[in-house]
VODORO-888591 format. One record per atom (N, C-alpha, C, O, CB): residue number from 1; residue in one letter; atom name; x, z, y. Coordinates in nm, 4 decimals, decimal comma. Atoms other than C-alpha are relative to their C-alpha. Glycine has a CB too. Layout:
N
 seq type atom       px       pz       py
 NUM    a   CA        X        Z        Y
...
***
This chain:
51
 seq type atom       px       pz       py
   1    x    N  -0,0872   0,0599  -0,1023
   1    x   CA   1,4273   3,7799  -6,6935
   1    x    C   0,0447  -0,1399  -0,0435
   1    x    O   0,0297  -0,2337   0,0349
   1    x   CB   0,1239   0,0904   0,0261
   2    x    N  -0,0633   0,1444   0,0634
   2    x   CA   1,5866   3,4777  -6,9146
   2    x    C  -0,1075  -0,0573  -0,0011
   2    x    O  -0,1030  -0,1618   0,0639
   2    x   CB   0,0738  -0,0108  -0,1470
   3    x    N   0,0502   0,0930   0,0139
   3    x   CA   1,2616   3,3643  -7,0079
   3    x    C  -0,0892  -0,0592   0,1384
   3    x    O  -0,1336  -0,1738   0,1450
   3    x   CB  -0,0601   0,0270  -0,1136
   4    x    N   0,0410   0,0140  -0,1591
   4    x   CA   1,1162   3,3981  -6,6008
   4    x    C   0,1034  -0,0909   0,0037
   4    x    O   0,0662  -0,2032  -0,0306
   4    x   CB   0,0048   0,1380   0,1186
   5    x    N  -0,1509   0,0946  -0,0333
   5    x   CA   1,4438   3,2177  -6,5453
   5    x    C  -0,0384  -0,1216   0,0129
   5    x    O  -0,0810  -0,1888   0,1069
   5    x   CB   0,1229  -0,0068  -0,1161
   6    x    N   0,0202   0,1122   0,0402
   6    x   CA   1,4150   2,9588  -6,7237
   6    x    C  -0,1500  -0,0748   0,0148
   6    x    O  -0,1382  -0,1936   0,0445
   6    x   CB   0,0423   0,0136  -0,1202
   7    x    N   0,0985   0,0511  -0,0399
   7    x   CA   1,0380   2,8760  -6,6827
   7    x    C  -0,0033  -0,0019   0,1543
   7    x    O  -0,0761  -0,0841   0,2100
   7    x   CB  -0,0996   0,0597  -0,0607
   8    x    N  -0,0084  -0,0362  -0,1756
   8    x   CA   1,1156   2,9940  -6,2828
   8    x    C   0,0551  -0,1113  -0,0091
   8    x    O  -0,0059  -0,1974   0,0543
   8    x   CB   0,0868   0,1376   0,0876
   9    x    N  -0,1020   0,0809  -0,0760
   9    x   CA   1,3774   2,7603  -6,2763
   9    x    C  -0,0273  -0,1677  -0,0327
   9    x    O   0,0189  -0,2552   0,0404
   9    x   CB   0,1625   0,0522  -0,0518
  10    x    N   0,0241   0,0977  -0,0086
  10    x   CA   1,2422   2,4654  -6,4239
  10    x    C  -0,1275  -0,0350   0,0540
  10    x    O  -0,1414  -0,1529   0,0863
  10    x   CB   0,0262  -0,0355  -0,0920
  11    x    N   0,1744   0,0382  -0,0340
  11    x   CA   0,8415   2,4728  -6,3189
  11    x    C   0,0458   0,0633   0,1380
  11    x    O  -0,0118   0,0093   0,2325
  11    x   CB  -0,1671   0,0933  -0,1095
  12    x    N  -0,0227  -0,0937  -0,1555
  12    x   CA   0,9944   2,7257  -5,9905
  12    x    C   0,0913  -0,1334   0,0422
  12    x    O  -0,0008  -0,1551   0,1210
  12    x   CB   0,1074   0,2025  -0,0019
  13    x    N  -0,0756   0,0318  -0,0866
  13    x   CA   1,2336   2,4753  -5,8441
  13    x    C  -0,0902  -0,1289   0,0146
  13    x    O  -0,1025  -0,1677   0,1308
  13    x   CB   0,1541  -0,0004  -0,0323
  14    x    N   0,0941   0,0901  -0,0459
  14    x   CA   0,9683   2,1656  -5,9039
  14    x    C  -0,1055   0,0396   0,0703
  14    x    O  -0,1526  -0,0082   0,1735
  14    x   CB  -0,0441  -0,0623  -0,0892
  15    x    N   0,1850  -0,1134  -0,0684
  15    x   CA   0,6501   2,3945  -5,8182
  15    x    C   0,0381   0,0085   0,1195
  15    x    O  -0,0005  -0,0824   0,1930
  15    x   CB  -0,0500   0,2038  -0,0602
  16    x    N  -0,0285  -0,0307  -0,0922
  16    x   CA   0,8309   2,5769  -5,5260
  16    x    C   0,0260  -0,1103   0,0866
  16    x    O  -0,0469  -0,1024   0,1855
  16    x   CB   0,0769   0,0768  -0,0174
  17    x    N  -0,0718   0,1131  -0,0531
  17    x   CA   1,0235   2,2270  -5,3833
  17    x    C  -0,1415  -0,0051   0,0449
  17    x    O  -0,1815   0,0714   0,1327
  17    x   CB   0,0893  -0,1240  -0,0895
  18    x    N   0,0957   0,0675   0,0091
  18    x   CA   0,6800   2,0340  -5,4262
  18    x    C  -0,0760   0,1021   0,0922
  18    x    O  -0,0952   0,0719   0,2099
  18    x   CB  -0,0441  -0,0380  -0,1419
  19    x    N   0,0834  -0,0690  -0,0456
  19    x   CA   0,4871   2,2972  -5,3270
  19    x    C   0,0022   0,0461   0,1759
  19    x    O  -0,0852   0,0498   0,2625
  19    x   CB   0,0100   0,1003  -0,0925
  20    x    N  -0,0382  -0,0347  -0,1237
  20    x   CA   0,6870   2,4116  -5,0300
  20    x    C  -0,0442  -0,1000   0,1123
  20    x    O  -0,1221  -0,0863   0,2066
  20    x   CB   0,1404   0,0169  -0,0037
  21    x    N  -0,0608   0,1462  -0,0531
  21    x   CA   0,7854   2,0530  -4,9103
  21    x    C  -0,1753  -0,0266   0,0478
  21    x    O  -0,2251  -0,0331   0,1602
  21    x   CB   0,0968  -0,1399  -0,1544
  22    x    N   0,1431   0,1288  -0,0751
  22    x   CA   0,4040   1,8865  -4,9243
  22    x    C  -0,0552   0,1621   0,1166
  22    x    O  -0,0347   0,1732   0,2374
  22    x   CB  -0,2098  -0,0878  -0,1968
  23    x    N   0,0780  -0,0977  -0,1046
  23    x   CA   0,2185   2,2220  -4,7723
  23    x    C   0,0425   0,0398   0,1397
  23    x    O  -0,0265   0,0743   0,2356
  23    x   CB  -0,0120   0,1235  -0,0584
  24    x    N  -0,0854  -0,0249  -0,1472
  24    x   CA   0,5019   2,2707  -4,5003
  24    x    C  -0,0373  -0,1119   0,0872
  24    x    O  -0,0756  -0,1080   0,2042
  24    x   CB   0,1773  -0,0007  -0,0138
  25    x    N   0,0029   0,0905  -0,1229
  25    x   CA   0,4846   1,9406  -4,3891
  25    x    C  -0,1359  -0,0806   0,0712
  25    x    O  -0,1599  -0,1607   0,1615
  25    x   CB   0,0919  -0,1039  -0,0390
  26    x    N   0,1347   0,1251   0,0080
  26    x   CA   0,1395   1,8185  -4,4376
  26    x    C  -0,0423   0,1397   0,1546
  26    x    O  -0,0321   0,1124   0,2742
  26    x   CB  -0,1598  -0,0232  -0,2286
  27    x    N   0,0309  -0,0759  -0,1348
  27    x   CA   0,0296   2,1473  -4,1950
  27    x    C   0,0750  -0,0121   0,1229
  27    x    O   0,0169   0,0099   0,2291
  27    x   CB   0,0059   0,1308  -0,0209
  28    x    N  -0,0509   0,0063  -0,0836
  28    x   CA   0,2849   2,0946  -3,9901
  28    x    C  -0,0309  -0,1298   0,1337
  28    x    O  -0,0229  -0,1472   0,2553
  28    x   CB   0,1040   0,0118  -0,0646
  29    x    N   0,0362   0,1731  -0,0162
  29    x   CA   0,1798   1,7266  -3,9639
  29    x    C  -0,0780   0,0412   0,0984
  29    x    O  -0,0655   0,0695   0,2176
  29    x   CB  -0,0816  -0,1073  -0,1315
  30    x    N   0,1304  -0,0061  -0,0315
  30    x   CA  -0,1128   1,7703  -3,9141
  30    x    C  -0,0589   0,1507   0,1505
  30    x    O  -0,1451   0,1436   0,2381
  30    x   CB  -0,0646   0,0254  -0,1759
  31    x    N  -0,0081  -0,0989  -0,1000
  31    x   CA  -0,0946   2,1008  -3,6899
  31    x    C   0,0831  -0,0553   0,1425
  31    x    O   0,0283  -0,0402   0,2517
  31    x   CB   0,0741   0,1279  -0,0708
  32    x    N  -0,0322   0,1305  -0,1348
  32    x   CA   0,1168   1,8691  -3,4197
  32    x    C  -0,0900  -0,1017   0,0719
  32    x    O  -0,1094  -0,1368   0,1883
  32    x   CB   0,0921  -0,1032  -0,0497
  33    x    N   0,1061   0,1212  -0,0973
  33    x   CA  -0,1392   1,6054  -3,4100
  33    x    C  -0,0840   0,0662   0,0654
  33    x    O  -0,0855   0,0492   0,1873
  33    x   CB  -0,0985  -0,1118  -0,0802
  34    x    N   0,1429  -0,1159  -0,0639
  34    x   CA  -0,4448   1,8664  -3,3317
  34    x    C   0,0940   0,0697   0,1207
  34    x    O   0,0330   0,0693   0,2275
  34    x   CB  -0,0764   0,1639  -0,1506
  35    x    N  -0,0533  -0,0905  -0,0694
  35    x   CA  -0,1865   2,0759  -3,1345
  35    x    C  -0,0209  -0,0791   0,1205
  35    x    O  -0,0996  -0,0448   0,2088
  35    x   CB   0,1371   0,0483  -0,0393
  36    x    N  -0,0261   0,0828  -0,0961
  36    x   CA  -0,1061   1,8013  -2,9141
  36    x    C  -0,1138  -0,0528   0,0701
  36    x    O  -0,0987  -0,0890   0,1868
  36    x   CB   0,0723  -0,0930  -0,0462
  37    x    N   0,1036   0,0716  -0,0724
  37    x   CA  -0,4717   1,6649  -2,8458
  37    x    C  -0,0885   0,1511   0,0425
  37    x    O  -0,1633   0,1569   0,1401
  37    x   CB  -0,0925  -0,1340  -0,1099
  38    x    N   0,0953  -0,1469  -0,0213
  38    x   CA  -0,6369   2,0458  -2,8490
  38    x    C   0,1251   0,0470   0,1548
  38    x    O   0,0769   0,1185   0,2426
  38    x   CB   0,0050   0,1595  -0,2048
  39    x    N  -0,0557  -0,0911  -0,0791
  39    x   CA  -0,3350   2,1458  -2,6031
  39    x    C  -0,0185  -0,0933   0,1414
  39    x    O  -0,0099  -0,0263   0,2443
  39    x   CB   0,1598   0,0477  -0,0520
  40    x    N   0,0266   0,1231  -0,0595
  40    x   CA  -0,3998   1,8113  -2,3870
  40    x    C  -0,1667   0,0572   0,0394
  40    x    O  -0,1952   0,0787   0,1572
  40    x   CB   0,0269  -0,1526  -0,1158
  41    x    N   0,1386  -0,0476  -0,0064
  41    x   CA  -0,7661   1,9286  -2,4072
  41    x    C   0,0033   0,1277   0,0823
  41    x    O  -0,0506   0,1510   0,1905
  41    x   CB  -0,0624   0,0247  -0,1449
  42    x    N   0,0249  -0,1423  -0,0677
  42    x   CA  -0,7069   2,2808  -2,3390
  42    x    C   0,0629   0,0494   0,1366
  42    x    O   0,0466   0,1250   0,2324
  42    x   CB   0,0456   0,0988  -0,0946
  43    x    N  -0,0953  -0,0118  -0,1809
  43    x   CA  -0,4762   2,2593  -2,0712
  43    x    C  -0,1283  -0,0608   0,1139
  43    x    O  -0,1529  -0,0263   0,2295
  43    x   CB   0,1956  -0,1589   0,0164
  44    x    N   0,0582   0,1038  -0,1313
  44    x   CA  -0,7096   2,0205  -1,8898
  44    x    C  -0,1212   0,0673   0,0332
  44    x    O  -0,1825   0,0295   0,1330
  44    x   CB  -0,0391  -0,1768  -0,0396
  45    x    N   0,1591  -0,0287   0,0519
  45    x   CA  -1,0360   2,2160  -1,9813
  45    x    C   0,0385   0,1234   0,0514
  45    x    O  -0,0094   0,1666   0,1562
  45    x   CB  -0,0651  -0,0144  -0,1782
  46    x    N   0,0429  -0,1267  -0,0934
  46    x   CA  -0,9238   2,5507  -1,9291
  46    x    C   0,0889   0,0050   0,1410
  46    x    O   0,0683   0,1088   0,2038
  46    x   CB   0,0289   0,1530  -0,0900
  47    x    N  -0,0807  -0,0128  -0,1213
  47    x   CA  -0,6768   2,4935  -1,6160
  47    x    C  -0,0847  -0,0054   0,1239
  47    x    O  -0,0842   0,0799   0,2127
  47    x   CB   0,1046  -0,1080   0,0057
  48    x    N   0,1159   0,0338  -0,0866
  48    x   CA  -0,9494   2,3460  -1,4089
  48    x    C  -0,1105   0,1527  -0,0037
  48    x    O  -0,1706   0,2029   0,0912
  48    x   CB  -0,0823  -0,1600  -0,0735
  49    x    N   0,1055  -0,1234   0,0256
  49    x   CA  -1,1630   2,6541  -1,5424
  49    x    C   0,0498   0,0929  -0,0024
  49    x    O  -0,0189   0,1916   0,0240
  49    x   CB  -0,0748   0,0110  -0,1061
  50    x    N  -0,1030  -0,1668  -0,0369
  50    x   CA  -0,8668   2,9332  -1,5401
  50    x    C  -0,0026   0,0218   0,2125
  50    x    O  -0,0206   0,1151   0,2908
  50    x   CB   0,2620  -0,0451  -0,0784
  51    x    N  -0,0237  -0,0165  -0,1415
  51    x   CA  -0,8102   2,7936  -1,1741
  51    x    C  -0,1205   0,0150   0,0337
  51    x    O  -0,1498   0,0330   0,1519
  51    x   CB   0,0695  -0,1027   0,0758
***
């Protein structure tokens, strides 16, 4: 537990932060831009083709 701790808490709060922070935002990023041109796409593509 102390020594998890302590390696958790110094490699876990940079690792986790870092880790969290870039992967959250970079997909997120990046999942907006595609979202936005695939939903622009798909709306237009299948609406015409749903209707």
């Amino acid at each position: 537990m102390k020594s998890a701790a302590r390696d958790g808490d110094k490699e876990g709060d940079d690792g986790d932060s870092a880790r969290s922070a870039l992967p959250v935002e970079v997909p997120m990023a990046q999942t907006l831009r595609p979202t936005t041109d695939n939903r622009t796409h798909t709306i237009d593509v299948q609406g015409p083709h749903t209707a």
